[in-house]
C-alpha positions as CSV (number, residue, x, y, z in Angstrom):
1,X,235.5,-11.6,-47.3
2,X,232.5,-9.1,-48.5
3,X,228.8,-10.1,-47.5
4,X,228.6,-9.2,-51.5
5,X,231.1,-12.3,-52.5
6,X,229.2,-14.8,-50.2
7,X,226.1,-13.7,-52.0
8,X,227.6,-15.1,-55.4
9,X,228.9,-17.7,-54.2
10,X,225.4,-18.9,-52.4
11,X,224.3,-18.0,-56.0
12,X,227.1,-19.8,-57.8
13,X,226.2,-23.1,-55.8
14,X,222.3,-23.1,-56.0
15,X,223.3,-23.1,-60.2
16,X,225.5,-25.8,-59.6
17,X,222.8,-27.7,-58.2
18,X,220.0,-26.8,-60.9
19,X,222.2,-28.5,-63.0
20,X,222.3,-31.6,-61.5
21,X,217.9,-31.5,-62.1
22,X,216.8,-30.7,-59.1
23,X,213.9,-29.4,-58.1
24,X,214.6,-26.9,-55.8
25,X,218.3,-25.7,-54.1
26,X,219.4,-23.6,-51.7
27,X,222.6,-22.3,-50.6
28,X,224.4,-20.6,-47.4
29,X,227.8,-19.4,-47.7
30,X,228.7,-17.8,-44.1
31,X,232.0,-17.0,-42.8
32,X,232.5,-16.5,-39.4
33,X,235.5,-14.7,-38.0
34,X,236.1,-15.1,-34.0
35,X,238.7,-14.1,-31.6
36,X,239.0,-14.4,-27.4
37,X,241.0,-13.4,-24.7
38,X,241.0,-15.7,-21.7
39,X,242.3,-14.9,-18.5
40,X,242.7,-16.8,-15.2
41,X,244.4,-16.8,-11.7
42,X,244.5,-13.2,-12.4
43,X,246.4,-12.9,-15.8
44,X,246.0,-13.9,-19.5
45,X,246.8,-17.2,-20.2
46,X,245.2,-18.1,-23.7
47,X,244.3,-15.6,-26.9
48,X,243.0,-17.7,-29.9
49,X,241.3,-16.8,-33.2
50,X,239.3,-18.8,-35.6
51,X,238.2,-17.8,-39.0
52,X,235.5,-20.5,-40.0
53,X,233.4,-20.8,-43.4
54,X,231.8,-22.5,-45.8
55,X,228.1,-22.9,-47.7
56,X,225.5,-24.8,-46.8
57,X,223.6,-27.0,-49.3
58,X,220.4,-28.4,-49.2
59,X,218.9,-29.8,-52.3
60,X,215.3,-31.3,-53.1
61,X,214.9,-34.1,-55.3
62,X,211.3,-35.2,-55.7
63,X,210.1,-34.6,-52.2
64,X,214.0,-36.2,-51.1
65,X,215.9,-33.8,-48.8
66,X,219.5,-33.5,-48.4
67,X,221.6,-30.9,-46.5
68,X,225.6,-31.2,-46.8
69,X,227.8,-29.0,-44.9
70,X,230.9,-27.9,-47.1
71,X,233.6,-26.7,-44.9
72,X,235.2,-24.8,-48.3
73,X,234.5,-21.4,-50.1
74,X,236.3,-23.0,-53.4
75,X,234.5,-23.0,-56.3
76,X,235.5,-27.0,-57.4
77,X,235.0,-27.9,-53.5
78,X,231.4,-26.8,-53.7
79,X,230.6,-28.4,-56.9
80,X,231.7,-32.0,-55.1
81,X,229.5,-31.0,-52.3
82,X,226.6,-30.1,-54.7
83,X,227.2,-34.1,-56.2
84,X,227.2,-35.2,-52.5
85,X,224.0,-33.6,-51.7
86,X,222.4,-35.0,-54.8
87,X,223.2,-38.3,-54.0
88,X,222.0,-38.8,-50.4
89,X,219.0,-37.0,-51.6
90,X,218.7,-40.0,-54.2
91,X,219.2,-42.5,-51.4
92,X,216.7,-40.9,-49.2
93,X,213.1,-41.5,-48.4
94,X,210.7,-38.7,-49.7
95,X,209.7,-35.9,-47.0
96,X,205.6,-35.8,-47.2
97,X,205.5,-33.1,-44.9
98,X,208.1,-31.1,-47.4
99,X,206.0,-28.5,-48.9
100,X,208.8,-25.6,-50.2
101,X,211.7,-23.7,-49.9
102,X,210.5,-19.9,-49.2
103,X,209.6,-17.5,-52.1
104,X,211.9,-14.4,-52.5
105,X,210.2,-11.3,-49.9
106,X,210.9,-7.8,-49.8
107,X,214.2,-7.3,-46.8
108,X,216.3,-4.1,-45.7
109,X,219.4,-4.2,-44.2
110,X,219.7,-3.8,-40.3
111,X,221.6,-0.4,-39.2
112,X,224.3,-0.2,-36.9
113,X,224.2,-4.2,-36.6
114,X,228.3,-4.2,-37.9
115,X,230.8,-2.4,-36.3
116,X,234.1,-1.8,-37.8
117,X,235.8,-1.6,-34.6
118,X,234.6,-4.8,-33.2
119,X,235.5,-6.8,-36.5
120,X,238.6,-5.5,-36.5
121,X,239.8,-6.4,-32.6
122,X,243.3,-6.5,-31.9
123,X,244.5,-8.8,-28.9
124,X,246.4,-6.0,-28.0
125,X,242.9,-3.7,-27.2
126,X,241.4,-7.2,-25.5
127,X,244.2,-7.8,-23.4
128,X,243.8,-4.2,-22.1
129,X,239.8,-4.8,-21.3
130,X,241.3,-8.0,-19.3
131,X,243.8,-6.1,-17.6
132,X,241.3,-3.2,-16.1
133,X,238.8,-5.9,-15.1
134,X,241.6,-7.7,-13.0
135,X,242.9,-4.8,-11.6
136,X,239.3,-3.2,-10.4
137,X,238.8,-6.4,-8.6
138,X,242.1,-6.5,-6.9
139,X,241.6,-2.9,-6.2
140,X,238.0,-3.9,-4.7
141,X,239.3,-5.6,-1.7
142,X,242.8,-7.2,-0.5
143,X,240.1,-10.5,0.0
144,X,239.9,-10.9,-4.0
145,X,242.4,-13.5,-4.6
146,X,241.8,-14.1,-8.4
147,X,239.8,-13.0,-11.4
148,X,239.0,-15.0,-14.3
149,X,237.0,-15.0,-17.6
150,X,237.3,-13.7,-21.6
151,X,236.8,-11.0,-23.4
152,X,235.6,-11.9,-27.1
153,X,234.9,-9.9,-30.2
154,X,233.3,-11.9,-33.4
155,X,232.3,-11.2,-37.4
156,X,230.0,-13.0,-38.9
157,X,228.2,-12.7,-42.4
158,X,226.1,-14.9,-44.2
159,X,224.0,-14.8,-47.6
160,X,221.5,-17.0,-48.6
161,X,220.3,-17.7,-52.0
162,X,217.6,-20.4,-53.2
163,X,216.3,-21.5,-56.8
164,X,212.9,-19.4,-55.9
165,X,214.4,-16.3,-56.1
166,X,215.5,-15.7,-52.8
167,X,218.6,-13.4,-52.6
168,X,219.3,-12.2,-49.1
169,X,222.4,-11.2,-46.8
170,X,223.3,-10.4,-43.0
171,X,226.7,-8.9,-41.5
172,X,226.7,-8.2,-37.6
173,X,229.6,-7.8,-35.0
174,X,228.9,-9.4,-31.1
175,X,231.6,-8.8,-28.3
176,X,231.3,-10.5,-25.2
177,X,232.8,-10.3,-22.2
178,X,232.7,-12.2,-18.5
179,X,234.3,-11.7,-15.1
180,X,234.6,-13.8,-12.4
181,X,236.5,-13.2,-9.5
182,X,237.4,-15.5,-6.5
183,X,237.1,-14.3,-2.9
184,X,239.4,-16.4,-0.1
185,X,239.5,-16.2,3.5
186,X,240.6,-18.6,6.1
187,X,238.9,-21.4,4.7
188,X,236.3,-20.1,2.9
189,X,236.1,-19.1,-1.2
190,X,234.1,-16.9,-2.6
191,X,232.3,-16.4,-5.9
192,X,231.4,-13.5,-7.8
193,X,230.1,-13.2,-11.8
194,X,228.8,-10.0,-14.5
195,X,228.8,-10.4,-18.1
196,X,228.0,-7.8,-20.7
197,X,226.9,-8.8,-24.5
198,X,227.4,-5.7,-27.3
199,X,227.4,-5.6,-31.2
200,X,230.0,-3.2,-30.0
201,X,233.5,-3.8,-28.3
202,X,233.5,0.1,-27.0
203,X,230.8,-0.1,-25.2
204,X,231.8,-3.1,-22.7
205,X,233.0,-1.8,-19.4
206,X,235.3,-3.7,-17.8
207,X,235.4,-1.8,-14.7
208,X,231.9,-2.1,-13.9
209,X,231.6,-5.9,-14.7
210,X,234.7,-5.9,-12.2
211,X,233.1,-3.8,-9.4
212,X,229.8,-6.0,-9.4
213,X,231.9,-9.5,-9.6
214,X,234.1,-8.6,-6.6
215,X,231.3,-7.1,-4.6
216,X,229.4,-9.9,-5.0
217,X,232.7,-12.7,-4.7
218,X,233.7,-11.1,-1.3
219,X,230.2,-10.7,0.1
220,X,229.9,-14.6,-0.7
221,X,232.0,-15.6,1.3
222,X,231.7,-17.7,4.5
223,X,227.6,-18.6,3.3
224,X,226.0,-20.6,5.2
225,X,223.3,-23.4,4.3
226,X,219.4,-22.6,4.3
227,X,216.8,-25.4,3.9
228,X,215.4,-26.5,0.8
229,X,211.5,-25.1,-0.1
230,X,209.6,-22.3,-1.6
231,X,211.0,-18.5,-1.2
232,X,210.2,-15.5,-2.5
233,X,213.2,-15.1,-5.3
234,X,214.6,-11.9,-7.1
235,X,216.4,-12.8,-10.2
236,X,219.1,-11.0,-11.8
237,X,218.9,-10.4,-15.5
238,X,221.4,-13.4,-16.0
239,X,219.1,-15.8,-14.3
240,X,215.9,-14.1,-15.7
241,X,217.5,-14.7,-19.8
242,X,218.7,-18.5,-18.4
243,X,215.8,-19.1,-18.0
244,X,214.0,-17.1,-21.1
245,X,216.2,-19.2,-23.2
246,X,214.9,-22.5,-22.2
247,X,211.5,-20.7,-22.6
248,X,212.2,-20.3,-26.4
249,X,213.5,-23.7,-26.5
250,X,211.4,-26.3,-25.2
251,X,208.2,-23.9,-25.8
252,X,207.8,-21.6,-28.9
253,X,209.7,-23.8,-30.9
254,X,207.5,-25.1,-33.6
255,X,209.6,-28.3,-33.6
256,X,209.1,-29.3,-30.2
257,X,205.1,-27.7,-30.7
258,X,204.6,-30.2,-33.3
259,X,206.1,-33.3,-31.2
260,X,203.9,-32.3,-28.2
261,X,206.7,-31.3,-26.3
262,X,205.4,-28.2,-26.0
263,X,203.6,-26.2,-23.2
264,X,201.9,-23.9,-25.3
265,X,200.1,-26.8,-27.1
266,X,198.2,-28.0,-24.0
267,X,198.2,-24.3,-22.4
268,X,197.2,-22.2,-25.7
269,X,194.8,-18.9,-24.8
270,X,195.3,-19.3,-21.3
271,X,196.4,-17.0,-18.5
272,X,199.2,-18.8,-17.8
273,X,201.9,-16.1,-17.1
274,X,201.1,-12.5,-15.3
275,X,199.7,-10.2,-17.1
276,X,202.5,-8.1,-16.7
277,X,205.2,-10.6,-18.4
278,X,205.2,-9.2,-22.4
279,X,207.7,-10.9,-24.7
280,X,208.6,-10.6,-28.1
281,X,211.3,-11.7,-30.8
282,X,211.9,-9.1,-32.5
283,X,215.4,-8.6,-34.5
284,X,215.6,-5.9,-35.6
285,X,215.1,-4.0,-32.1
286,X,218.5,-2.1,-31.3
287,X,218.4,-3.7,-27.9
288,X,218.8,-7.2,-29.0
289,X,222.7,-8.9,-30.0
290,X,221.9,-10.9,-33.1
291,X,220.9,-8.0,-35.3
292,X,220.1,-9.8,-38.4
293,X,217.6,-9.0,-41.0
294,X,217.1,-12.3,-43.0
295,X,217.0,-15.6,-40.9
296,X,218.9,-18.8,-42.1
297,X,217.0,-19.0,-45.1
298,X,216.3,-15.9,-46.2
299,X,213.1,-14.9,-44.6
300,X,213.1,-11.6,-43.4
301,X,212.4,-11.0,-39.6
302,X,209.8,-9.3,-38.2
303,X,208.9,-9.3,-34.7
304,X,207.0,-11.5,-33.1
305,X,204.9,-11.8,-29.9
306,X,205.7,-15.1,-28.1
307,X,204.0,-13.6,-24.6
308,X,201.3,-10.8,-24.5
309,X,200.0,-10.2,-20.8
310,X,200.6,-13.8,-20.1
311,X,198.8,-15.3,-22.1
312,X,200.7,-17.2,-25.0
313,X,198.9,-19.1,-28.3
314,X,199.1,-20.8,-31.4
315,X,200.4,-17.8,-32.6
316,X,203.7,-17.7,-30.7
317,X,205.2,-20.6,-32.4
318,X,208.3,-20.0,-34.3
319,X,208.4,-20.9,-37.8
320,X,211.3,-22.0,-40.4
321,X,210.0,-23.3,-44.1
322,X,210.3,-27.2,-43.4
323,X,207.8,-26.8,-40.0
324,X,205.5,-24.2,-41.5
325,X,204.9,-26.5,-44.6
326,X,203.5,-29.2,-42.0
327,X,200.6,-26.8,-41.1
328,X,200.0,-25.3,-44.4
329,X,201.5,-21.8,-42.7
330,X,204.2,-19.5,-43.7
331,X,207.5,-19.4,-42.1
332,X,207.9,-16.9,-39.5
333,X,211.4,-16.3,-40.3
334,X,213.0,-18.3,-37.8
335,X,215.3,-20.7,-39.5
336,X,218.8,-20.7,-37.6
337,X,221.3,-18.6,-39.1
338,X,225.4,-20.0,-39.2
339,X,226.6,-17.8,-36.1
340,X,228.2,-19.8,-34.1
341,X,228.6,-23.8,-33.4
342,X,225.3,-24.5,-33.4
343,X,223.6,-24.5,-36.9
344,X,220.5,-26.6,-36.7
345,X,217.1,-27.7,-38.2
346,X,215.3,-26.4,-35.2
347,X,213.3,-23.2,-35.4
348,X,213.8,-20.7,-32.4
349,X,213.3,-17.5,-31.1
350,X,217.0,-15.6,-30.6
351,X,216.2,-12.4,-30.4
352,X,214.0,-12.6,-27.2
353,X,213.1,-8.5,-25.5
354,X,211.2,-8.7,-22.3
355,X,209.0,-5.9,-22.0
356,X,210.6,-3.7,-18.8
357,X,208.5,-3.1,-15.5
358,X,209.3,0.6,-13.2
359,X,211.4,-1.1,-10.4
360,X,215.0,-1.0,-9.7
361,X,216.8,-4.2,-8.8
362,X,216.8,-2.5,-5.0
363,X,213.2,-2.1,-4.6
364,X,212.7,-5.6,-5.5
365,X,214.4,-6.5,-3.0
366,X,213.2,-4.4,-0.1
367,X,210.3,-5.6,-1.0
368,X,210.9,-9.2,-0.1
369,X,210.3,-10.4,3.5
370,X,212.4,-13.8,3.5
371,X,213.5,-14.6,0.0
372,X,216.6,-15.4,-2.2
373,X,218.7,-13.6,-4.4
374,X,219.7,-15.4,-7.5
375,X,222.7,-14.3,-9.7
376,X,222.7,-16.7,-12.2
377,X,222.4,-20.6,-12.7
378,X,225.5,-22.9,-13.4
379,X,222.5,-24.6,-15.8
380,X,219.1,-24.8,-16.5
381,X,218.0,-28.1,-18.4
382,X,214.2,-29.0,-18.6
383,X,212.5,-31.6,-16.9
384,X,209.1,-31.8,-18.2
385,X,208.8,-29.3,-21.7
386,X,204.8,-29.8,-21.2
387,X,204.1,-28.0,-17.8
388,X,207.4,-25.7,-18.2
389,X,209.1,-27.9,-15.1
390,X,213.0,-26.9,-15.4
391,X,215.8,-27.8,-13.1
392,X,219.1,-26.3,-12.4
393,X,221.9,-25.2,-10.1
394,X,222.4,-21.0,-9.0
395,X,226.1,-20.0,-8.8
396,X,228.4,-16.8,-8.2
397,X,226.2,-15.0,-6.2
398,X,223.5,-16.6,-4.1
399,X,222.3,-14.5,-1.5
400,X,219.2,-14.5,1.2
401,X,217.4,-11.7,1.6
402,X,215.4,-10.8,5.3
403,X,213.1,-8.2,6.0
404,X,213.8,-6.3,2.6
405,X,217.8,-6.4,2.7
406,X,220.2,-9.5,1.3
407,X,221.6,-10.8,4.5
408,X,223.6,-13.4,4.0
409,X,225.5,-15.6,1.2
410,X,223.7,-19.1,0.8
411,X,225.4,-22.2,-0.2
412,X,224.1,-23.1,-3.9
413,X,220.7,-24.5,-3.9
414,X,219.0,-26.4,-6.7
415,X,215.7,-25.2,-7.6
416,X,213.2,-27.5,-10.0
417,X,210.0,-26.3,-10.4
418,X,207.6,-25.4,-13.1
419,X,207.9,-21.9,-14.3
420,X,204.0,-22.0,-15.2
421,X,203.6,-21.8,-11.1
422,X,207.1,-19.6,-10.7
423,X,206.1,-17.1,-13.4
424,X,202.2,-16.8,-12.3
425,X,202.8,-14.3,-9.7
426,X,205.4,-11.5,-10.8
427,X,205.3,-8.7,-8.4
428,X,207.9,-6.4,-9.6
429,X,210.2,-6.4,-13.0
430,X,212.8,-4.1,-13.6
431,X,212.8,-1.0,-15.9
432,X,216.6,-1.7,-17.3
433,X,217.3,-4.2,-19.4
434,X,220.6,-6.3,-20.1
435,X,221.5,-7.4,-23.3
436,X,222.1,-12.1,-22.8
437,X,223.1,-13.2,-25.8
438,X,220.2,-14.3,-27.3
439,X,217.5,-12.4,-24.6
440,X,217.4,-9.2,-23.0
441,X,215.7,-8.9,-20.0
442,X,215.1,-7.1,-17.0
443,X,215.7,-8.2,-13.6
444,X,212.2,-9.9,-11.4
445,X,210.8,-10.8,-8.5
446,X,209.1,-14.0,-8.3
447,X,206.2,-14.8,-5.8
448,X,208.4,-18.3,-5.2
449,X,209.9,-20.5,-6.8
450,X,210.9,-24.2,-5.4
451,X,214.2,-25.2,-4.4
452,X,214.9,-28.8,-3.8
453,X,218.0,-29.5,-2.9
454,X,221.7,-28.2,-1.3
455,X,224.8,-27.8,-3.1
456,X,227.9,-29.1,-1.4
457,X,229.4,-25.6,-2.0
């Protein structure tokens, strides 16, 4: 289905719901359109698809807010949800923070953010990308004893229309893929991890997510247990945008801003980052995955600086209509979009680009005396959102690093710690960034960071 036929039938709805005397409407129609290849113990064992759609209705009723889902694309099943929405909205209390939906702005398309290829995906050509990852990392060592992961291509479109004016659309392809391979020896196991995130299928490499996974699954193997404390720590570009993410989440969110969940309400103007960490959201940047030009309701993007030198403010809070009416501010265009599973009321930043440093991943870590090497966390979840404190496990790929070389493999280690302290002191950040989903970052060197505890593997 055309980006063109969601846009009438966003259209289509928001009439529906004028009719029924409301006082402002606004419609999403999205379709989603996803397909993956999963492979494990060294061969495919699963390929699913999933074509998903359906508009989103929100409707305003003197101050009283309703949003209904409609799971259908039909024109009789969105009329019943339009009656729906009117009547929790006449059941509900009135919103006094509510101020508007947004007024129609001025939006161009994003280029190159669909790709023909992607969107049209056979299993065939992902079963091939599975196969050449599988056999690199068999071919890497006769230690390499399985390989796992997916290889996933995805279409999504959405258009939104409101009773303003607005009139706005977004098509982009994503293809994702992950490799993890499993090391054995005697009685020892292992781990190894690369992902790679494209709006286009050609350009994942298999091979090369391969080579790093089984390099790092055999070197893992036999690791040995170091105590828990503070270490110097160079962090792959998988750690770095875990931990970015959280960053947009529990910070620069206006949501949790408002709630005083956030740090940059209590740490607003300050240095509280080095000077050399520079981030921005910024979506229409070629470097970043969600290439979309409108966010979920219509607002175009434009890019926004969430870290400048360090220092973060007022003015890196993220914005959708509902938040922004609460301070008498504009919407910074940050309304969710229907991309995925998660389609919420939350405003954040998904298009996060750290500005690069001039070091390579080896120089950071020659330049470590007695330090860690961190491929990625198993999960990050926040402790305390006010100072930045997060928590989480590293996994596939944890390595110590002595006198400027990695060393040894470590057992897992828990780290919690608050990244206002972590990120103060950055000595070196990479110059190539990695497309993660919703950041792309570089890899860095952390002055230390505070681990806590010992995994049992």
């Amino acid at each position: 289905m055309s980006a063109e036929r969601l846009k009438e039938i966003a259209g289509a709805t928001v009439k529906h719901a004028l009719g029924q005397k409301v006082n402002q409407a606004q419609a999403v129609a999205f379709l989603v359109d996803g397909a993956l290849t999963r492979f494990a113990n060294s061969q495919i064992h699963q390929n699913v698809a999933q074509k998903i759609g359906g508009v989103i209705i929100k409707v305003v009723l003197d101050k009283k807010i309703s949003t209904v889902r409609a799971n259908t694309l039909e024109d009789e099943g969105l009329e019943e949800a339009v009656q729906k929405a009117v009547k929790i909205a006449k059941a509900s209390s009135p919103s006094k923070d509510f101020k508007s939906l947004p007024e129609p702005e001025a939006w161009e398309p994003v280029k190159n953010a669909f790709d023909k290829k992607t969107a049209e995906c056979t299993p065939k050509f992902r079963a091939e990308k599975a196969k050449e990852a599988i056999e690199t990392a068999h071919a890497k060592s006769p230690k390499v004893s399985a390989v796992a992961g997916f290889v996933s291509t995805n279409y999504a479109s959405y258009a939104v229309a409101n009773s303003l004016g607005v009139s706005a659309w977004a098509e982009l392809t994503m293809a994702y893929m992950k490799t993890t391979v499993i090391s054995r020896i005697s009685n020892s196991e292992g781990f190894g991890t690369a992902e790679q995130y494209s709006r286009h299928i050609s350009e994942i490499k298999p091979s090369a997510l391969a080579e790093d996974a089984a390099e790092k699954s055999v070197r893992s193997l036999n690791p040995v247990k170091v105590d828990p404390g503070e270490y110097e720590v160079v962090l792959s570009p998988l750690a770095v945008a875990a931990l970015l993410t959280y960053f947009g989440y529990v910070g620069f969110s206006a949501t949790a801003y408002q709630d005083g969940q956030s740090f940059v309400k209590y740490f607003a103007n300050q240095q509280v980052f080095d000077g050399k960490l520079n981030v921005v959201d910024d979506a229409r940047n070629p470097k970043t995955l969600y290439a979309v030009p409108v966010d979920g309701e219509g607002v175009p993007k434009k890019p926004l600086n969430l870290i400048t030198k360090g220092v973060v403010s007022e003015k890196s809070i993220c914005y959708n209509s509902f938040t922004a009416g609460k301070e008498n501010k504009k919407s910074t265009g940050h309304a969710i979009p229907p991309l995925g599973d998660y389609y919420g009321e939350m405003p954040m930043p998904f298009n996060m680009i750290m500005k690069p440093g001039d070091a390579t991943l080896e120089e950071a870590v020659a330049d470590t005396k007695h330090g860690i090497f961190v491929t990625t966390f198993h999960y990050v979840n926040p402790v305390e959102p006010t100072k930045l404190i997060l928590t989480g496990l590293t996994r596939d790929g944890t390595f110590l690093i002595e006198n400027g070389e990695i060393t040894k493999p470590i057992v897992n280690m828990r780290f919690t710690d608050s990244m206002l302290s972590a990120f103060k002191e950055v000595p070196l950040i990479g110059k190539e960034l990695q497309m993660v989903e919703t950041a792309t970052v570089p890899a860095v060197k952390l002055k230390k960071l505070r681990f806590v505890g010992v995994s049992a593997y």
